[in-house]
C-alpha positions in Angstrom: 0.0 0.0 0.0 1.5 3.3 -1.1 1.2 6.3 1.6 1.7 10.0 1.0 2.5 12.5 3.4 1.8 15.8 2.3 2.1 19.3 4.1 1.2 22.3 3.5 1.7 25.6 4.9 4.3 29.1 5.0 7.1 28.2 7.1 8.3 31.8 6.8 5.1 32.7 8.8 5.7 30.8 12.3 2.8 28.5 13.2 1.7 28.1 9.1 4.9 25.9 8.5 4.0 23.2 11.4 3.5 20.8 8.8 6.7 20.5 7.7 7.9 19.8 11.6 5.3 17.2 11.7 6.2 15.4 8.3 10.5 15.8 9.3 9.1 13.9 12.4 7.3 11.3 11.1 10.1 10.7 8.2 12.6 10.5 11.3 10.3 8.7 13.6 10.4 6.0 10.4 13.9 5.8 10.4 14.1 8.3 7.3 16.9 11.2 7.7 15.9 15.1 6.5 17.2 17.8 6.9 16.9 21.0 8.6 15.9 23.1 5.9 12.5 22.9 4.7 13.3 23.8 1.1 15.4 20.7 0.7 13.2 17.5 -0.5 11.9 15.3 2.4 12.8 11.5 2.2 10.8 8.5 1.2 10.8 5.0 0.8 8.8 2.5 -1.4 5.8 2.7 0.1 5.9 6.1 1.4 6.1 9.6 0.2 6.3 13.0 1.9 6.0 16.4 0.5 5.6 19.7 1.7 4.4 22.7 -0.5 3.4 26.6 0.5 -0.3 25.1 -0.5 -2.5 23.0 -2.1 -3.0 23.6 -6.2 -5.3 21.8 -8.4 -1.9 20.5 -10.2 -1.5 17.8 -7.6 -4.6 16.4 -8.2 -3.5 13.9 -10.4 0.2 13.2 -7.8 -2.3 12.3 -5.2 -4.7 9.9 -6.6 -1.7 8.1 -7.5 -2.3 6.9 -3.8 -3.4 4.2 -1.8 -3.7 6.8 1.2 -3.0 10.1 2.1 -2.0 12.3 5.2 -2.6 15.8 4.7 -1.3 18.3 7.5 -1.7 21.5 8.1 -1.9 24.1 10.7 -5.2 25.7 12.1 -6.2 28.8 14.0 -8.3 27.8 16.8 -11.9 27.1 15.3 -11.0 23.9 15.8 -11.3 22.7 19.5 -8.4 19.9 19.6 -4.9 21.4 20.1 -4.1 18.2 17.6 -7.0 16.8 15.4 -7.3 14.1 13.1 -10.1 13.7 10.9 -11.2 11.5 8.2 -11.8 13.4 5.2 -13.5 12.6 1.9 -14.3 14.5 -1.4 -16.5 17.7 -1.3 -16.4 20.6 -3.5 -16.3 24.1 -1.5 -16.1 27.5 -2.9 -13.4 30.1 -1.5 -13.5 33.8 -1.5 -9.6 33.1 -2.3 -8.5 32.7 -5.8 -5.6 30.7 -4.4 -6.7 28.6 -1.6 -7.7 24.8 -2.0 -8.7 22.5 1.0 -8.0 19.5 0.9 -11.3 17.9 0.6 -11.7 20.3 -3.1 -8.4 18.6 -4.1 -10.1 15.1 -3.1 -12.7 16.1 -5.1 -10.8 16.8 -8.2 -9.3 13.4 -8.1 -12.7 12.0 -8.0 -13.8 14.0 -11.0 -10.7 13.9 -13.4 -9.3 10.5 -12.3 -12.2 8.3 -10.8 -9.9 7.6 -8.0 -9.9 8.5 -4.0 -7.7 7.4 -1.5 -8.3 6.8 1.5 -7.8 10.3 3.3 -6.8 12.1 6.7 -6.1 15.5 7.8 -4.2 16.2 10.7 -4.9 20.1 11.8 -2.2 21.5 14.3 -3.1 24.6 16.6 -1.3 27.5 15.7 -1.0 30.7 18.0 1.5 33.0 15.8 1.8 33.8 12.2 4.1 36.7 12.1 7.4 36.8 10.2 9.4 34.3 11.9 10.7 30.9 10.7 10.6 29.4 14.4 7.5 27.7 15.8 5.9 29.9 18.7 6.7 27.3 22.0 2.6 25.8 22.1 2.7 24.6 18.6 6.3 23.7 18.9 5.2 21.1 21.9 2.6 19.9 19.9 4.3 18.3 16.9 5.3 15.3 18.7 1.6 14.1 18.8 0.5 14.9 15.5 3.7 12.8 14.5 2.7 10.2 16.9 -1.0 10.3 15.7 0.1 10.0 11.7 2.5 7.4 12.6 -0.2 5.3 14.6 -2.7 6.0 11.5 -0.1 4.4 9.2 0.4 1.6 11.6 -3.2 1.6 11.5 -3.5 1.4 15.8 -5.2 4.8 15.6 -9.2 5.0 15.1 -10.1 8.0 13.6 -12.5 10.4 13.9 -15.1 10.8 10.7 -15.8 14.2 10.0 
């Protein structure tokens, strides 16, 4: 079964580059070795895949149906309750007063439309409290990377239930 990791986020902007700490920890936690610059290409193996982009484009559409399953991760703002959620999410088309965002269900959906093909999908949605101008994480969503990476890692080992959204 083929699994990709993908991530998605600003790491330029604090808290919106989480996703990239959570993917590095999952490829490590797997044994994989990365480095510490988010512009250099995370590892993979042959059954799984990591990538991390500044967001989501209707290009990778055809990249992700490609998959058996996918982890997406990004970070959110606090509508969410959880501090670390992780969600079961399936194809659904959504509008966006942004020209340039896409969630990660719309990008589901696009595989269903232009390929006939869904994987299996999760979302993992870490809390972020700053999004100023700063590569570092703020401390709170720095100390909370190690369960999202614990939580992806259990989904792949499949020891995690998940929650259906």
């Amino acid at each position: 079964m083929k699994t990709l990791f993908i991530g998605y986020g600003n790491p330029d902007r604090q808290d919106d580059g989480v996703a990239w700490h959570v993917l590095s920890g999952i490829a490590n936690q797997l044994g994989l070795e990365t480095s510490p610059a988010w512009e250099d290409p995370l590892p993979s193996s042959p059954e799984i895949d990591f990538s991390f982009n500044l967001q989501l484009t209707p290009e990778m559409a055809e990249e992700v149906c490609s998959y058996d399953r996918v982890c997406f991760v990004d970070a959110h703002t606090g509508k969410i309750p959880e501090n670390v959620q992780m969600v079961h999410i399936s194809p659904e088309y959504q509008t966006s007063p942004f020209t340039h965002h896409l969630t990660a269900e719309m990008l589901l959906s696009m595989c269903e439309s232009l390929y006939g093909k869904i994987p299996d999908s999760i979302l993992i949605s870490v809390r972020g409290y700053q999004f100023g101008f700063e590569v570092e994480l703020s401390s709170f969503t720095s100390s909370l990377v190690n369960e999202a990476v614990e939580r992806a890692v259990g989904w792949l080992k499949k020891e995690n239930k998940l929650v259906h959204a």
